[in-house]
C-alpha positions, -999 to +999 in steps of 0.1 A: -345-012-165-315+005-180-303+002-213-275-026-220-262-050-245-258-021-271-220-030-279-217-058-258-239-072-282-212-077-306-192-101-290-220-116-266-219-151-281-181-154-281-181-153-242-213-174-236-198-197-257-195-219-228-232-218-219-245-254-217-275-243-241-281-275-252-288-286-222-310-258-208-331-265-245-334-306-231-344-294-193-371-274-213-384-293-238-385-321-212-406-298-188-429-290-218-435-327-221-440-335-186-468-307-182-482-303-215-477-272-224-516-254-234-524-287-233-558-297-222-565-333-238-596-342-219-609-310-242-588-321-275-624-326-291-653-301-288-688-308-287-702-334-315-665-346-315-653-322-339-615-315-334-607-284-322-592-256-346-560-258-364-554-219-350-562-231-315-532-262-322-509-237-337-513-217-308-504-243-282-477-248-301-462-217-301-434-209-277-424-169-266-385-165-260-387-131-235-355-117-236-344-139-262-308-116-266-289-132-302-315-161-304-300-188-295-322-208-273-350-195-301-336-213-326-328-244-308-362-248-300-378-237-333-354-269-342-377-287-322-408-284-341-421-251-320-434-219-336-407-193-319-416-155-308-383-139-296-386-103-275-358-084-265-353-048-254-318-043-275-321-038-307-284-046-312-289-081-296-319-086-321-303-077-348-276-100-345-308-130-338-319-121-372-287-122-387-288-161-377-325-164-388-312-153-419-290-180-421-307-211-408-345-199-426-362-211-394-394-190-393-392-169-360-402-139-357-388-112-334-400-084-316-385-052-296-406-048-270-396-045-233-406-076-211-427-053-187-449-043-216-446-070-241-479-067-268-489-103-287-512-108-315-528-141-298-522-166-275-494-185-267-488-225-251-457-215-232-435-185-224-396-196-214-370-167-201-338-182-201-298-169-188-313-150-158-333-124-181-352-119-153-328-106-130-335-076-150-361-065-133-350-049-104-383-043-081-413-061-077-434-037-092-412-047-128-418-085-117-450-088-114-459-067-142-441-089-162-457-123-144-492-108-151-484-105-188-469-135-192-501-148-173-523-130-200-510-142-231-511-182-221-538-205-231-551-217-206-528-246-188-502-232-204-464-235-193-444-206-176-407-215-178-378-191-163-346-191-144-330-166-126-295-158-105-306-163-066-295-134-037-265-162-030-253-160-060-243-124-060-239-118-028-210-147-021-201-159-052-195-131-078-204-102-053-173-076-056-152-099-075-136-091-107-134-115-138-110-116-166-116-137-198-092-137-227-102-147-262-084-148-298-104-113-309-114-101-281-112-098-240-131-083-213-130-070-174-161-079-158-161-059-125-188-067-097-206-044-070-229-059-051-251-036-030-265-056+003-293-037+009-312-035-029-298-069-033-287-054-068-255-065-086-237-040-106-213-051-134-191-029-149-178-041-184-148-029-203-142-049-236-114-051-261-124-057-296-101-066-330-110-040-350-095-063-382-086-098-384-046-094-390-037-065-366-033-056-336-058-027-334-085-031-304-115-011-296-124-008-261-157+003-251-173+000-216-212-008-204-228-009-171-256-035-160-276-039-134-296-075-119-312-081-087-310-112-070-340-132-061-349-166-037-372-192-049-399-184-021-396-143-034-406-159-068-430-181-057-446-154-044-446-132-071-456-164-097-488-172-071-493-136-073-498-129-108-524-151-109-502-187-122-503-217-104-467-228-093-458-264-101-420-264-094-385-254-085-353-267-093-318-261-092-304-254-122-270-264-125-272-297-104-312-303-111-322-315-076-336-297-051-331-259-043-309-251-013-291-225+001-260-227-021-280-228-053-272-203-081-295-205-108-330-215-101-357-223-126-389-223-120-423-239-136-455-223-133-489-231-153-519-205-161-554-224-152-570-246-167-598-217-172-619-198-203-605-172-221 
């Protein structure tokens, strides 16, 4: 994975401003409820009917945000009643998560890790990856390591939860297109290469920033990422793989059934229902 989101990071919420967050948080928390997230209730007592540990509860609620950028899906859930773990690889991204930690005094805590290599102090009911984090990882290898982490830290039955940018997507909507966007302090050039054969999409970004509200001094500075595009039977794979049981595919924007056209997909997969 190569480095990104260093400056970028400054103005990453004013252009994903129009991300239906919101949403995405309701799509999850209503996957959480359909599947029960860590949740085994035929075992809610142990033997002699003694209920099971509050550490074991505060486990299966606990939720881990990988590659949880500024925070914002983090908090939105932490809203919700879940104990939040955000990871992110950029510093610059975290810091700006904490900065609104700071200000809301939810309790979340945050760690810079990378998501191939993530460490946990315990368990957790449910891992999300949200905004096409995955599309990160650009080989299998990177994927599946990932997946068998993921698979690792779960309780048992717990809830895998992830989207991700499909091969279609770059390859005939965005592929080798340029995008523009304009705002009141800042602008950016979004420039697209899409290479066939890795199935990698390169994006070159050049952004203007205000340097003081008032005048009409900008800053531009430039970053480079890279994301590979996936289909849902590559993830499948690699979800069955790394050892999770898959329950379901959808796609995200319309939230019916995959096709060819789809451009976001997100996936649910469970650990099983097996000791620790």
């Amino acid at each position: 994975m190569t480095e990104a989101y260093t400056d970028f990071a400054r103005v990453y919420d004013t252009f994903m401003d129009d991300t239906p967050y919101a949403e995405w948080c309701g799509c999850l928390v209503g996957l959480l409820e359909k599947y029960g997230a860590g949740k085994d209730e035929e075992n809610e007592e142990k033997n002699d009917g003694n209920v099971i540990s509050e550490n074991l509860r505060q486990e299966r609620n606990t939720i881990l945000d990988l590659g949880c950028g500024t925070g914002t899906m983090t908090e939105l859930l932490a809203r919700r009643g879940y104990d939040m773990i955000g990871v992110d690889s950029a510093q610059e991204m975290l810091q700006i998560a904490m900065e609104k930690r700071e200000r809301s005094g939810l309790d979340i805590l945050y760690l810079q890790q990378d998501m191939r290599a993530f460490e946990l102090y315990g368990a957790v009911g449910a891992v999300i990856s949200v905004c096409d984090s995955v599309n990160y990882l650009l080989t299998e290898e990177d994927v599946l390591e990932t997946f068998r982490l993921v698979c690792n830290y779960l309780l048992p039955g717990g809830l895998f939860l992830f989207d991700f940018n499909t091969v279609y997507k770059y390859e005939v909507v965005i592929g080798d297109a340029t995008i523009a966007e304009e705002r009141e302090a800042c602008s950016f050039i979004w420039d697209n290469y899409y290479h066939e054969e890795e199935r990698i999409n390169e994006y070159d970004l050049t952004i203007f920033v205000r340097e003081d509200e008032g005048t009409d001094l900008y800053r531009r500075f430039q970053e480079t990422h890279y994301q590979r595009g996936y289909t849902a039977e590559q993830m499948r794979s690699y979800v069955e793989r790394a050892g999770l049981i898959f329950l379901e595919a959808s796609d995200a924007d319309t939230h019916g059934e995959v096709t060819g056209t789809s451009e976001r997909v997100r996936i649910a997969a469970r650990r099983p229902d097996t000791a620790r």
